[in-house]
N, C-alpha and C positions, 0 to 999 in steps of 0.2 A: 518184675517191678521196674528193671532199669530200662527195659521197651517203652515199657509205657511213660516215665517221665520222659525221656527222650523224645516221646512222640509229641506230646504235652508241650515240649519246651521249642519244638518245630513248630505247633500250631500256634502256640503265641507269639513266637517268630513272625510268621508269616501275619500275625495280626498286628502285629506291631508293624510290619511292615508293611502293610496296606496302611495303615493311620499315618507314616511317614508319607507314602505318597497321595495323601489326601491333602494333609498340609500342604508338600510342595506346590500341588496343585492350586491351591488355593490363593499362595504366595504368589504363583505365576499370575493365576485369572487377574487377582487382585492388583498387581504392578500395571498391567495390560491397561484395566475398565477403569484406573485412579488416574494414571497419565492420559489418557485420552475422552475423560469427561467433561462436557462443556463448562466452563466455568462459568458462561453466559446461562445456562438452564438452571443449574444450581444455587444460583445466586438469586434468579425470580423462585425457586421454591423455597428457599432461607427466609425473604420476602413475604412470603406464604405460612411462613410458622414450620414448615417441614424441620422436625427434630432429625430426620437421617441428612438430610443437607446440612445442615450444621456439625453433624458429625465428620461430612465430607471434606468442609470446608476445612476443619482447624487443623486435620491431617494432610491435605494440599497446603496449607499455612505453614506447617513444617516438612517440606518436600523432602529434605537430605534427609532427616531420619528417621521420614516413612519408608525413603528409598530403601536405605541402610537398614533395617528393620525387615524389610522382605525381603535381600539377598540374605541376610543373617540366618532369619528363618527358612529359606527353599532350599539352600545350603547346606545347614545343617539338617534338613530332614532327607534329601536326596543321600547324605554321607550314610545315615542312621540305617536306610531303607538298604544302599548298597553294602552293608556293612551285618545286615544281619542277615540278608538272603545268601552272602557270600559262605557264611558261616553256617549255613543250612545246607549247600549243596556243597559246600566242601565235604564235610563230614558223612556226606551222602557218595560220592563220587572222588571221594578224593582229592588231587591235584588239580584235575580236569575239571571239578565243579567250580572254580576260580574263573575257567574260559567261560562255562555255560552262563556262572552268575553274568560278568562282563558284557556275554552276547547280549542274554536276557533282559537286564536290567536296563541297559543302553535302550532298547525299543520299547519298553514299558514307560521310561521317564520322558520319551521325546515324543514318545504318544498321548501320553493318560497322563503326564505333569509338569507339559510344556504345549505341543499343539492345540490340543483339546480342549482346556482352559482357556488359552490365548483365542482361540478363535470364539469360544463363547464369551469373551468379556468384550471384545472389539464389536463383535454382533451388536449388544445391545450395552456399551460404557456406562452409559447414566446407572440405569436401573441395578445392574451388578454393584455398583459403585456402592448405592444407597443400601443395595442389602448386604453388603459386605461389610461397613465402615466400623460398624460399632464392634463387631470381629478384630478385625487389624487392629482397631485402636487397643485392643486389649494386647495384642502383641505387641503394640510400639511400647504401651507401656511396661513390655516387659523388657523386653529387647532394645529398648529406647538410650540407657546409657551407655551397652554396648555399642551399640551404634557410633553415638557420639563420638567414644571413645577412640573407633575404628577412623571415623571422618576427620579427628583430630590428630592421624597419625598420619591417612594419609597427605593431609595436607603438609605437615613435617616433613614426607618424605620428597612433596613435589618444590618445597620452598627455595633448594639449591637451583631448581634449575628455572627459578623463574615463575612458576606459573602459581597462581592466587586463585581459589575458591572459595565462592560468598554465596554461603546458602539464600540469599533472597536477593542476590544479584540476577538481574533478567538482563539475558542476553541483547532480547531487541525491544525497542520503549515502545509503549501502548500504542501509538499511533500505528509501526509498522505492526505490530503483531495482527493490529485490527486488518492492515491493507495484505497483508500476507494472506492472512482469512479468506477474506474475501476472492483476492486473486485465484486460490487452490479453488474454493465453492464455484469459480466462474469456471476454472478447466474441467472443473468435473460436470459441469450442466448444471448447479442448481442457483446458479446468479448469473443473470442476462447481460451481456457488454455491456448496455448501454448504464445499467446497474450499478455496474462494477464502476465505470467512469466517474458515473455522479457521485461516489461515495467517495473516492479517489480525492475526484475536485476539492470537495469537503474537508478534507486530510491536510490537502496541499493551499488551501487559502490560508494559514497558520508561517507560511514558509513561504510565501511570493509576495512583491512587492509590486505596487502599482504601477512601476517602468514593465511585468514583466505582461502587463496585458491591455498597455494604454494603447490607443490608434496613434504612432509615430506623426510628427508634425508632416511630413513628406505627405501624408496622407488625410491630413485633414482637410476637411472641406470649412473655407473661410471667406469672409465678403470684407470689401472696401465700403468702408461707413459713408466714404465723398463722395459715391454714386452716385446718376441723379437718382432721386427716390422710384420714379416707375422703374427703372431696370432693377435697383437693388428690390424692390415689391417682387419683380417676377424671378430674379434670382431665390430669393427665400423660399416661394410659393414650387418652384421649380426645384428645389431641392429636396431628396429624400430623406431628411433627418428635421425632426421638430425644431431643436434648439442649435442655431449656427455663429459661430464667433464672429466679433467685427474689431478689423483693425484699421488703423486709421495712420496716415504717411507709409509705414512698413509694413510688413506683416507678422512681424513681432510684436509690433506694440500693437496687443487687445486691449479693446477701448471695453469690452462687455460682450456681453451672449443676447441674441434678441429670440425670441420661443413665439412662434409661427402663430399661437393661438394670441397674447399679446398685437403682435400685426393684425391678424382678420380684427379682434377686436378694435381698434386704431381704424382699420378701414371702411368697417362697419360704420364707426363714429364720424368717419369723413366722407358716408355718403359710396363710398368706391372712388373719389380720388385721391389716389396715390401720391400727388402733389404736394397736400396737406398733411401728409405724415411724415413727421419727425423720427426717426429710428433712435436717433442718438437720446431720445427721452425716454421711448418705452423700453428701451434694449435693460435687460441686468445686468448688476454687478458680476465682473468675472469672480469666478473663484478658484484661487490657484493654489493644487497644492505641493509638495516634493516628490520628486518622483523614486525615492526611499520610503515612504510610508509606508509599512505594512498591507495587506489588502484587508485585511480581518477589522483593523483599526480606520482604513478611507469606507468600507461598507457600514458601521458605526455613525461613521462622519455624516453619510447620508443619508440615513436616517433620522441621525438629531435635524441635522438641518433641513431636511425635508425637501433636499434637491437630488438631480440627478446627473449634475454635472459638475465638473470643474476640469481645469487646466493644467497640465503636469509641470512642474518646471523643474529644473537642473538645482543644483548648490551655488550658481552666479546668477541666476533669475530668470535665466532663457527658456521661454517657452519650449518644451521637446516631446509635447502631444496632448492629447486630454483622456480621459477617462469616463467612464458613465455607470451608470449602476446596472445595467443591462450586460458592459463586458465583465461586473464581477460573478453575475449570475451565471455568464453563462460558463463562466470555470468552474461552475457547479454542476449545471444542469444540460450542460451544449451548446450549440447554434442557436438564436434563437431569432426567431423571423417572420417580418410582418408582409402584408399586401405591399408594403413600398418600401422593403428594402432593395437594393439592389445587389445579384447574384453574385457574388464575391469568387471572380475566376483567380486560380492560382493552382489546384493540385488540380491534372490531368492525364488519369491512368491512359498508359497505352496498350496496342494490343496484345505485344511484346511480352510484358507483364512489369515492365517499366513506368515509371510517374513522372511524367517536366510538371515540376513545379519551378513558381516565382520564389524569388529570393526575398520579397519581403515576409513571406509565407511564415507566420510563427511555427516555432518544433511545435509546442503545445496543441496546436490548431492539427496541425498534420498527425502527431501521435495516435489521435484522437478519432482521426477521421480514417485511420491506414493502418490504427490497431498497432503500432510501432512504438517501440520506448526508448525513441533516440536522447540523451540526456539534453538538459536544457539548463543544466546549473553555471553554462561560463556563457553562452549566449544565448540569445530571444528567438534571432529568426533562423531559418536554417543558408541562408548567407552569410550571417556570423559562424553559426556550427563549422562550416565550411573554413572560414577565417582562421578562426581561432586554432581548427584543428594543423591547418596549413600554415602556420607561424607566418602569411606573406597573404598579398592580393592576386589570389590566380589570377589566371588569362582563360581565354573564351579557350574551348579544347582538353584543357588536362582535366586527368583523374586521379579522382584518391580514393582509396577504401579505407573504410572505419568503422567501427561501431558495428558491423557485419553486411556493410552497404557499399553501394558504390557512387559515386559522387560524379557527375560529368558533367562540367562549368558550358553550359551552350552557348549562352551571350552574356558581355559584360557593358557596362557603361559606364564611361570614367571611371571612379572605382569601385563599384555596387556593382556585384552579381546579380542580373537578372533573371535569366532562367536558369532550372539544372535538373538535368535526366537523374532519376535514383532509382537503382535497382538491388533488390537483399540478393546477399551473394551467400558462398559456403564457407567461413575465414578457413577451411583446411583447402579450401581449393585455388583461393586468391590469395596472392600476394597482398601485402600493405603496401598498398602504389600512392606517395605524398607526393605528384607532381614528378 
């Protein structure tokens, strides 16, 4: 009789220990396919009435003591599992059945209620997620003020030295999370560059302002209002841009914007002499506006008002470039270009595997075009970058490295860099050479 309960009490051992390591398992799968479920998918089947998505959700709602609730339970089940087999081969082998359980047990839990799990809930996260929730939830709610209790200790014990946890504190705010997203989907092959950019753009019109994508004054194309009228006619007609500024004594002071279709009209009406047309009548009003405005808030602007243009000025009133609804778009969507634009030379890779680019050349423009994430938060052009990172106005010749680049000033003009060679270097292999 005492064989036989012995044996009796080994086979319920060993079932009992199989149900420990089903749980653990379970806790494992479950931690795996609950942290890495899209919460973009789950959210359109909550959408959809889906009861296991809402199940999912309330439990991602309380992340710490879902957490805490599955190390509670894989825990305690792996203790339970090593704890009775331990006591099965002891009795069975003695001393020695201590090592065996040990060896044993070790390759069954990091087999069958750790790998094995883990990899079938990463497989396929959603789908495991939704058949698993209403499961877990039964555990949280068992396990759930344990939990608490455990996260409210440890946070006790981290408070000396400084450090604060906030169960619904996120790390990084929706915007980056989404541009993080995105960025991994584009390394791994399922979002295309050019994808990735335009979403990017999207993100980043929230946080740029209209100095950081207007056509600087140095670059604008403007006409003398006191022209006679035939040459200012062929100046306008001869220009690649619809609508061109006119200023009148300086070239600060704009007098209005005159729109190329405006003029044929006017010319039309006088027959084709140019003589007869007044510019200074059919030109528009400028519209001027800060060149602090948000970009989110000046593409608004132009749509209410149903134009495409205005004028940037400074905080003293100075004209220092203009704007168009064309360069907000294209911080959305790229380059964007017609039969009469004209070819915007500035970045020109060499064979080398070197670029001389122009120094008016915006980072943004370059980033963009070179796949490069030179920052752009203390200056516009990468003449500035250069500036700014050089505390001083190099000279035509020196080098710096920065940002993991290398910087070489070719020609300078009074004090505006104009060209400069950039080549990505290895920062273990270069020096930080500031001049």
């Amino acid at each position: 009789m005492e064989q036989l309960a012995s044996a009796l009490d080994h086979w319920l051992a060993l079932a009992v220990t199989l149900l420990c390591l089903a749980l653990s398992a379970l806790f494992s799968g479950s931690q795996s396919a609950l942290t890495a479920a899209s919460r973009a998918r789950l959210h359109a089947l909550l959408a959809n009435g889906d009861p296991r998505a809402s199940a999912v959700t309330k439990l991602l709602a309380a992340r710490e003591r879902l957490i805490g609730t599955l190390l509670i339970g894989r825990n305690i089940s792996k203790v339970c599992a090593v704890a009775l087999i331990t006591g099965v081969l002891a009795e069975e082998f003695g001393r020695s059945g201590v090592f065996y359980s040990a060896a044993f047990m070790s390759v069954v839990i990091i087999v069958f209620a750790e790998i094995l799990p883990k990899t079938i809930a990463i497989a396929s996260p959603d789908q495991v997620a939704l058949w698993l929730a209403r499961i877990i939830a039964f555990f949280v709610l068992i396990f759930g003020p344990l939990a608490r209790a455990g996260n409210a200790f440890a946070r006790l014990l981290l408070r000396p030295f400084g450090v604060t946890i906030g169960e619904h504190e996120a790390v990084l705010s929706a915007h980056e999370e989404l541009r993080g997203q995105v960025d991994l989907m584009h390394r791994e092959g399922g979002v295309a560059r050019t994808d990735r950019d335009m979403f990017g753009g999207l993100l980043d019109i929230k946080n740029l302002s209209v100095s950081d994508v207007m056509i600087h004054r140095t670059k604008m194309r403007t006409i003398n209002a006191d022209l006679p009228p035939e040459e200012l006619v062929r100046e306008i007609l001869g220009s690649p841009y619809t609508r061109v500024p006119l200023w009148r004594g300086e070239p600060e002071n704009i007098i209005g914007v005159l729109h190329a279709k405006d003029l044929l009209r006017s010319l039309d009406k006088a027959q084709g002499d140019a003589r007869q047309v007044n510019v200074a009548e059919i030109a528009l009003d400028a519209w001027f506006t800060p060149q602090s405005t948000h970009l989110q808030d000046q593409l608004q602007a132009f749509l209410k008002r149903k134009t495409h243009f205005a004028l940037v000025v400074d905080e003293y009133g100075e004209v220092m470039g203009l704007v168009t609804l064309e360069d907000i778009l294209e911080e959305i969507v790229g380059d964007i270009r017609d039969e009469h634009d004209v070819a915007m030379q500035g970045v020109r890779p060499q064979p080398d595997g070197s670029v001389n680019v122009d120094g008016s050349v915006s980072i943004r423009d370059l980033n963009r075009v070179m796949d490069w994430s030179l920052p752009d938060e203390e200056a516009t052009t990468i003449a500035g970058l250069v500036i700014h990172e050089a505390q001083a106005i190099p000279e035509a010749g020196q080098i710096f490295t920065f940002h993991g680049f290398r910087f070489d000033v070719l020609r300078k003009s009074r004090n505006r860099i104009t060209v400069l060679r950039i080549r990505a270097v290895s920062p273990a292999s270069e020096p930080d050479e500031r001049g």
